[in-house]
C-alpha positions as CSV (number, residue, x, y, z in Angstrom):
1,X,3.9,-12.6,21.6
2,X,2.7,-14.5,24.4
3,X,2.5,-11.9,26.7
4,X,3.6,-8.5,28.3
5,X,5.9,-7.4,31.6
6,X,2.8,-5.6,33.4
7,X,3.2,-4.2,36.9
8,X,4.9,-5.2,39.9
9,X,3.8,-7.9,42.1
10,X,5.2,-8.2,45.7
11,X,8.7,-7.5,46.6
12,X,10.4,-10.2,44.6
13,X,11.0,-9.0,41.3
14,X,7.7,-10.7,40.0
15,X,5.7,-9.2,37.9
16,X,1.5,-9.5,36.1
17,X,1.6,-10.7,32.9
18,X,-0.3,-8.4,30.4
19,X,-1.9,-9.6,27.6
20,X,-0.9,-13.8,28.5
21,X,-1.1,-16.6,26.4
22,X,-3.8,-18.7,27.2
23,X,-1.2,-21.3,26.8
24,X,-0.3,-22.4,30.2
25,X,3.0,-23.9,29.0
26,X,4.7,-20.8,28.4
27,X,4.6,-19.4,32.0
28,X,5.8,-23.0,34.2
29,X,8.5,-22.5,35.8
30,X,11.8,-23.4,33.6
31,X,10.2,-22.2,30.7
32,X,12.3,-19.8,28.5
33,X,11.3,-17.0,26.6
34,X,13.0,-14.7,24.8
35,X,12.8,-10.3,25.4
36,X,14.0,-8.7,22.4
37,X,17.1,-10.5,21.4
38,X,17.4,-11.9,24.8
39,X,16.3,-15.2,26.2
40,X,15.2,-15.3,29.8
41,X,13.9,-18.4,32.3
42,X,10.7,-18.1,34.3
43,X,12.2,-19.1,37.6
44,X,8.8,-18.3,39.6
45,X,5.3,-18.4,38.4
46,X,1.7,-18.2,40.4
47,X,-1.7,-16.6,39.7
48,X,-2.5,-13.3,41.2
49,X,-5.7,-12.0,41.9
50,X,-8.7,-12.4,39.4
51,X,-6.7,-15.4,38.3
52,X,-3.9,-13.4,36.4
53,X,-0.6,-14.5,35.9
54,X,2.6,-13.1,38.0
55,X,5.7,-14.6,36.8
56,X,9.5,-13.9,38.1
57,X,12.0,-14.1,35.5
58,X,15.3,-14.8,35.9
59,X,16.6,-10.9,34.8
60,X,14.8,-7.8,35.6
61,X,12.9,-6.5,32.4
62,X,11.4,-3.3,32.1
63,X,7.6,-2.7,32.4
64,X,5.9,-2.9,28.6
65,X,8.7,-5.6,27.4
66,X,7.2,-8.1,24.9
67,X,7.5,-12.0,26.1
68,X,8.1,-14.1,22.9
69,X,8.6,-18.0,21.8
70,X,11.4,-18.9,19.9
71,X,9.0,-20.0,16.6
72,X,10.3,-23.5,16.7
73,X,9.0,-23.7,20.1
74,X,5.3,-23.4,18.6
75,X,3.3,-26.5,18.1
76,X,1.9,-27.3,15.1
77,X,-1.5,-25.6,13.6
78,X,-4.3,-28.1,12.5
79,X,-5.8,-27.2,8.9
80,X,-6.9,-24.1,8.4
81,X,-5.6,-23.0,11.4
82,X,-2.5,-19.9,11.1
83,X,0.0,-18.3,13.7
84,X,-0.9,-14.3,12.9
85,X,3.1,-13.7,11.9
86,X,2.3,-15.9,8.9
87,X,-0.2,-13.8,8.1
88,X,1.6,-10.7,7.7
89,X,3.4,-9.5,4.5
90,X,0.8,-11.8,2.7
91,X,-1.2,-10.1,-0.8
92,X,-4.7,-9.8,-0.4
93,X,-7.3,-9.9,-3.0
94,X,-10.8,-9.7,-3.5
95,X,-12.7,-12.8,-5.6
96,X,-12.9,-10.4,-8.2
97,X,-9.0,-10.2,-8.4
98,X,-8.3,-6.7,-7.3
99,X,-5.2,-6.2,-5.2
100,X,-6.3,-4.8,-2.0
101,X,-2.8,-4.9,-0.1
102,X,-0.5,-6.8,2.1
103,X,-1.5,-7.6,5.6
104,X,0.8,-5.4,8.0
105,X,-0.5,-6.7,11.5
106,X,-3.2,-9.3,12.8
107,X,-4.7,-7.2,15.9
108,X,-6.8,-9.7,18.5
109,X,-10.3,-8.7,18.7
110,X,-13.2,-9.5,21.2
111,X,-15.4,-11.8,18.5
112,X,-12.6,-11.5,15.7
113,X,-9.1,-11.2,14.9
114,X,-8.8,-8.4,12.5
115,X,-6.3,-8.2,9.3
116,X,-5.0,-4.4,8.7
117,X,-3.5,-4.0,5.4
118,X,-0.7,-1.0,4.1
119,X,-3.4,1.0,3.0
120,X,-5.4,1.1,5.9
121,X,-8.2,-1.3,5.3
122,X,-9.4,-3.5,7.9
123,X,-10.4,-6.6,6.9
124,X,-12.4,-9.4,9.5
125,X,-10.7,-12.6,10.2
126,X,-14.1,-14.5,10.0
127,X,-15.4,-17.2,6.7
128,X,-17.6,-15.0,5.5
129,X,-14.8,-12.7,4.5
130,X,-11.7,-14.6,4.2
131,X,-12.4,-17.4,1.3
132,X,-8.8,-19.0,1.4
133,X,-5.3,-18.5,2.9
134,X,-2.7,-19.8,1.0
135,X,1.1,-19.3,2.6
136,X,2.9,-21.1,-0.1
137,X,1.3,-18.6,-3.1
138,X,2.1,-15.7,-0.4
139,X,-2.2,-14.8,-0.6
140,X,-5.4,-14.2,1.3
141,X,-8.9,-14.6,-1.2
142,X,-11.8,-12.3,0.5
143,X,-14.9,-11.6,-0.7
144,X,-15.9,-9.0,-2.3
145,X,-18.0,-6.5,-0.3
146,X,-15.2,-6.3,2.5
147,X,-13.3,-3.9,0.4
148,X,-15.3,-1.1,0.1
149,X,-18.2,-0.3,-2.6
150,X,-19.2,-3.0,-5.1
């Protein structure tokens, strides 16, 4: 998701961006997104006050609708680096080699992205506690200590 239809902005049909990409790319006009199954054109784009976005698209949406790239559209990630949909559905285990779960969501955090796993554990997206991420083997290694008592 790259961001959120927020509330109105002038007249026009525009609209402030909730939750934007930091990625100015997405929000030029001409770019295309896609709203559910739809795909839509930014035909206007400025910054509002405090420096937020306001977009117009080229279709009314209604307010709360995500704002999503096509995945193709992403660039590449540098090593070590993960989009957060790659990260769901993935097994996690400890170093010890206790299943812990799968990862059901990556929620953005203020110092830390956070994994949250089918059973309800919250795990930190820091080094300390993530040892490796491996896509191809479908796994996350943490350490152990994150899971609970040792």
């Amino acid at each position: 998701m790259v961001g959120r239809v927020g509330r109105p902005h002038g007249l026009d049909g525009s609209f402030v961006v909730e939750d934007a990409s930091g990625d100015e790319r997405w929000f030029v006009v001409g770019s295309r997104l896609l709203a559910g199954a739809d795909e839509v054109e930014v035909v206007g784009a400025r910054r509002g006050g405090g420096g937020r976005r306001v977009v117009k698209l080229d279709v009314p949406l209604p307010r709360g609708t995500a704002l999503e790239v096509a995945r193709e559209s992403l660039p590449p990630t540098d090593e070590d680096e993960y989009y957060a949909y790659q990260l769901v559905g993935l097994e996690v285990l400890d170093e010890g080699g206790d299943v812990l779960g799968r990862v059901t969501r990556v929620e953005p955090g203020l110092a830390n992205d956070v994994l949250e796993l089918d059973g309800g554990l919250l795990l930190p997206l820091v080094g300390d506690c993530v040892r490796d991420i491996d896509l191809e083997a479908g796994r996350i290694l943490v350490a152990r200590g994150f899971s609970g008592p040792v």
